[in-house]
N, C-alpha and C positions, 0 to 999 in steps of 0.2 A: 109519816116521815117528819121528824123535827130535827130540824141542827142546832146546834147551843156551841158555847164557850163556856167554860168554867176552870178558873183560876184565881189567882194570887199576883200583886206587884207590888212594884217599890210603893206604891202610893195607900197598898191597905197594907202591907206586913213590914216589919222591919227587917233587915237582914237575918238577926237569932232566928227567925222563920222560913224564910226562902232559902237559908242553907241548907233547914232538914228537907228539903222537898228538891232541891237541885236535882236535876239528871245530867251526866257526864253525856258525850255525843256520841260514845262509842254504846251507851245504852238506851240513847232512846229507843231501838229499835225493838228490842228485849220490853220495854214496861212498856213499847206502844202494844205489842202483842197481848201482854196481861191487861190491859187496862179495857181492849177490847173483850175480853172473854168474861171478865169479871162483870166490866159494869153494859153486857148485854149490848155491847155498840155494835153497830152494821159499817159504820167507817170511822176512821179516829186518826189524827195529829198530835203529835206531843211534841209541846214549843218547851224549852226552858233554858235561859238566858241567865245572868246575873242582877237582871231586875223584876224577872218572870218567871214561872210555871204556870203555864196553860195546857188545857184539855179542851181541844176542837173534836166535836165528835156528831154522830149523828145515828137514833133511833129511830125505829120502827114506829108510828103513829106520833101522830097529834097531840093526844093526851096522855104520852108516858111522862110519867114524872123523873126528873135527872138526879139521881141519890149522888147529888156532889159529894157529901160528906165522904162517904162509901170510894167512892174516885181516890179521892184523895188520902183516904188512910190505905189503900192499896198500892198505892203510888211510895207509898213512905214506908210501909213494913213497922210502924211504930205507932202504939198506941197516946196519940195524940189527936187535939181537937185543933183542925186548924179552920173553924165553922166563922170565928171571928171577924177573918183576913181572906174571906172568898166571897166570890161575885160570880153570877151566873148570869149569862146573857142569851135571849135564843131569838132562833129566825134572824129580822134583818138587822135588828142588833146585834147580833152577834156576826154577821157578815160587816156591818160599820166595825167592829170595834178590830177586828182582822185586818183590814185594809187601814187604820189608823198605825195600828203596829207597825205593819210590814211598811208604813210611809213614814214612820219616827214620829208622827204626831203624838203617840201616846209615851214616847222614851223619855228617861231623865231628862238627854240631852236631847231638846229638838231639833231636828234635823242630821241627827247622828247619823253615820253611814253602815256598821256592825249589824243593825238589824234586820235590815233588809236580806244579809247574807244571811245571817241565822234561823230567819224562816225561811229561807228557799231551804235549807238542810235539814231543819227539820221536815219538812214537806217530799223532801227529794227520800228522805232516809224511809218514813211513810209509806211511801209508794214504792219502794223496793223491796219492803216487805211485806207488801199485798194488803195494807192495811187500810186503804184509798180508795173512793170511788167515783161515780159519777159527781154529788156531788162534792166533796170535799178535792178530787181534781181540780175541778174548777173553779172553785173556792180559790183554793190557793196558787191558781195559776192567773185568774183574777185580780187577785193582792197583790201579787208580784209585778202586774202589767201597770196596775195603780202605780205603786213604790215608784217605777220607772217613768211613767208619767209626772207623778212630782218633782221627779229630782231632776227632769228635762226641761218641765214646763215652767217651775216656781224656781225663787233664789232662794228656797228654805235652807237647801243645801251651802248656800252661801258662807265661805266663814266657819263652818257647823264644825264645833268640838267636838272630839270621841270623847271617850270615859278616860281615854289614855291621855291625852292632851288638858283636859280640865287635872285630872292627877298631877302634871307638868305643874299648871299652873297653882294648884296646892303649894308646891313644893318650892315656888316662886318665891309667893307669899311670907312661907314662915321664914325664906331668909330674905325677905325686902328684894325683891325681884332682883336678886345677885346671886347669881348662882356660877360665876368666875372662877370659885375660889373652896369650889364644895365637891365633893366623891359623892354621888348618886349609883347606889347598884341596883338592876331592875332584875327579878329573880321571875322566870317564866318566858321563853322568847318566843310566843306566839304572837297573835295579832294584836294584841293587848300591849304587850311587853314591845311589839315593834314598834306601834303607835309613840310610847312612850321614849323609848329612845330617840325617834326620828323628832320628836318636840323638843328633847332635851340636847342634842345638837344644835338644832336652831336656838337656843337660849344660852349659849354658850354655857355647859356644864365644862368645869375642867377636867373632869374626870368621870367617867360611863362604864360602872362595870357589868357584865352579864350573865346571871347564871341561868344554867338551864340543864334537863334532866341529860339531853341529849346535846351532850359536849362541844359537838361539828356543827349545830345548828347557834349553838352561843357563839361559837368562833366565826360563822359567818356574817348573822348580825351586826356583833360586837366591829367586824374587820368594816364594814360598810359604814359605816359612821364614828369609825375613829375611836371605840371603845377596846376594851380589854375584855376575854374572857375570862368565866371563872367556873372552875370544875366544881360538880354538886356537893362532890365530898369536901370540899374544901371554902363551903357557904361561911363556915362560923367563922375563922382566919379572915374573912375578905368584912366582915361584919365590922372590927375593929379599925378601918381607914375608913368606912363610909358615912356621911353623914345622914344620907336616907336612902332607907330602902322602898320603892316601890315592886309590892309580890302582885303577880297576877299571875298563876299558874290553874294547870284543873287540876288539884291533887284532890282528891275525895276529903281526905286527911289533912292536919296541920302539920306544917312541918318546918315551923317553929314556934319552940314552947318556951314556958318563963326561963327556965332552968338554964337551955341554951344559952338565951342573949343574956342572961344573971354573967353568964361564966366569961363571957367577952369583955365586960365591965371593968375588970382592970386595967386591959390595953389601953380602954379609951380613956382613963382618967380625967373622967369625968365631963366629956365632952358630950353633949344631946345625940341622942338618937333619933331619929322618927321614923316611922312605919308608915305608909300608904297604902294599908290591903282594899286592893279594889277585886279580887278574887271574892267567888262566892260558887260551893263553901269558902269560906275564909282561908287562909292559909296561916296566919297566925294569931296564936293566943292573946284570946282578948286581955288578960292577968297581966300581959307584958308592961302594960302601961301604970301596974303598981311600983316598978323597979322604978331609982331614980334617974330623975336624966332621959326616959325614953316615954318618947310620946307614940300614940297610935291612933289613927284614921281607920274607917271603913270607906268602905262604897258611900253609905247614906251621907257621910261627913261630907259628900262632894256636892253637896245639893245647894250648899249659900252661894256657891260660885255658880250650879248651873242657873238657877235665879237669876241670874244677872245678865248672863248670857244671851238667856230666850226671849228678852227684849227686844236684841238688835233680827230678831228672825219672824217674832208675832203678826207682821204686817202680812205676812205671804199665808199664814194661817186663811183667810177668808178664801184664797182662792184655792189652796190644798180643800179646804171642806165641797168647795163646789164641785172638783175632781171626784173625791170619794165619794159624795151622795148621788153625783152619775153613775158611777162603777156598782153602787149598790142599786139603784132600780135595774140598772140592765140587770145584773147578773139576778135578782129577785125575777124579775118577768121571764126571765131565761129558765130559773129552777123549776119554778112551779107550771111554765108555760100555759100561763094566760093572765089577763090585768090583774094586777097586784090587788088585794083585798084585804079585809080586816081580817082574816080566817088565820095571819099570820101577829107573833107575838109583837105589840106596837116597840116601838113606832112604825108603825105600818107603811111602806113604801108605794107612794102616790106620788100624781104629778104636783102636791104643795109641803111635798117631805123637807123637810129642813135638818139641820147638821146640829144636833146637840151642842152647843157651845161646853167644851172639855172644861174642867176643874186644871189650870195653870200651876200647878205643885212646881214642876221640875220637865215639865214634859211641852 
């Protein structure tokens, strides 16, 4: 029996790449099935976030070899190499590097709060399709107990920006942190999109528009924070008063292309546009930012701001690592039940284990 991780993040792919591989939430459960069948797994987790895809899975012996490649172009349906921008981890690294996720140490944003949710659901979604076992339960019920330990014990959470609130502060920026006197529309009113309005209240936006697919949940948003709603069919109209759009929706699809925001351009005569797609897939057309006048961001463009950020939060990193290198010998001596030994892939979990000091990218 070997458990492994093998995946993709913001720190080996760029977005062009994590987009082809995103899973929507209402199908993890659908590719956690196939992914077990295919690549011969006895338990399997499918994580994928807008800085991740991961494959938590676990074989039969010792020495089966994990055909990542094969994972993952299964996962995709499309004949690509994604051999480049993958990592594979097994035994109790790959139990470290699960309870770093699920604690945000490994996020853009360290100490974000979003991840912690998104592995309990991929986990929860997992285990309601029988996809879970001994141990990948425990695995991830583990991870979660971790998560919860840091964000009790340490101030990492302290201050911690989402992805929503660093976007905020994007948006700051390009107007010299006045945004008094600017139209911000947020297109997506999930937890992304809430994140992002409840920042942008506090920053005094004078104006907060909301679109979203499902009309009564833009209305309710938008009505909590003093915004406007705006109906989906009626995106491209509300384009032409706003000075930036932040998109963060799951459309699979783009659904906005050059052609659109081309055709909005005479209202705005000639006033900048900017894009903030922190959506991943993307939501819109990267081409948009050949038109004149409109600028566009991704997700990875929010990476100088989170740099600077993970300064004020580094200092708690020492005692987060002491937390998770505990949670991984127990749960290692708990798996295998008996003293931990070399028999597992190192870093092999003993009483002189130590905490890989992480690569500080954004995370």
């Amino acid at each position: 029996m070997k458990l492994f991780v093998a995946g993709l993040s913001y720190k080996t792919a760029p977005v062009e790449m994590r987009e082809k591989l995103a899973v929507h939430p209402s199908r993890l459960r659908c590719h956690g099935c196939r992914l077990k069948i295919s690549g011969n797994l006895s338990e399997v987790v499918l994580l994928s976030t807008c800085n991740r895809v991961e494959i938590y899975g676990v074989v039969s012996g010792t020495d089966v070899k994990v055909d990542v490649g094969r994972l993952f172009r299964d996962l995709c349906d499309k004949d690509l190499n994604f051999s480049p921008y993958l990592y594979l981890k097994e035994g109790a690294e790959a139990a470290l590097h699960l309870f770093s996720v699920a604690g945000s140490l490994d996020s853009m944003v360290l100490g974000e709060t979003e991840i912690t949710g998104q592995v309990k659901q991929a986990y929860q979604t997992a285990q309601a399709a029988k996809l879970t076992g001994r141990v990948t339960n425990r695995l991830f019920q583990t991870a979660l107990q971790t998560a919860k330990e840091i964000r009790t014990q340490t101030d990492l959470g302290r201050g911690a920006a989402s992805v929503g609130s660093v976007a905020v502060e994007l948006a700051e920026r390009i107007f010299d942190r006045d945004l008094s006197q600017k139209t911000v529309m947020i297109i997506g009113a999930g937890k992304m999109g809430e994140a992002c309005v409840r920042h942008l209240a506090k920053r005094g936006a004078r104006t907060v528009l909301v679109a979203n697919r499902s009309y009564d949940r833009a209305v309710n948003l938008a009505a909590e924070f003093g915004g406007h709603a705006v109906r989906f069919e009626e995106l491209l109209p509300s384009l032409a008063q706003s000075d930036i759009v932040v998109s963060s929706t799951g459309s699979p699809d783009t659904i906005l292309r050059r052609d659109q925001v081309a055709s909005v351009q005479p209202a705005r005569r000639g006033r900048p546009l900017f894009f903030i797609d922190i959506a991943v897939p993307r939501d819109i057309a990267a081409n948009v930012q050949e038109l004149e006048n409109v600028y566009l961001y991704n997700v990875d463009h929010l990476e100088s701001i989170v740099r600077e950020n993970v300064r004020l939060r580094e200092q708690e990193l020492g005692r987060c690592h002491e937390i998770i290198t505990g949670r991984v010998q127990k749960f290692m001596a708990r798996l295998i039940k008996r003293p931990v030994t070399a028999t597992w892939p190192a870093p092999a979990v003993k009483p002189d284990f130590t905490f890989p000091q992480p690569t500080v990218c954004c995370s």
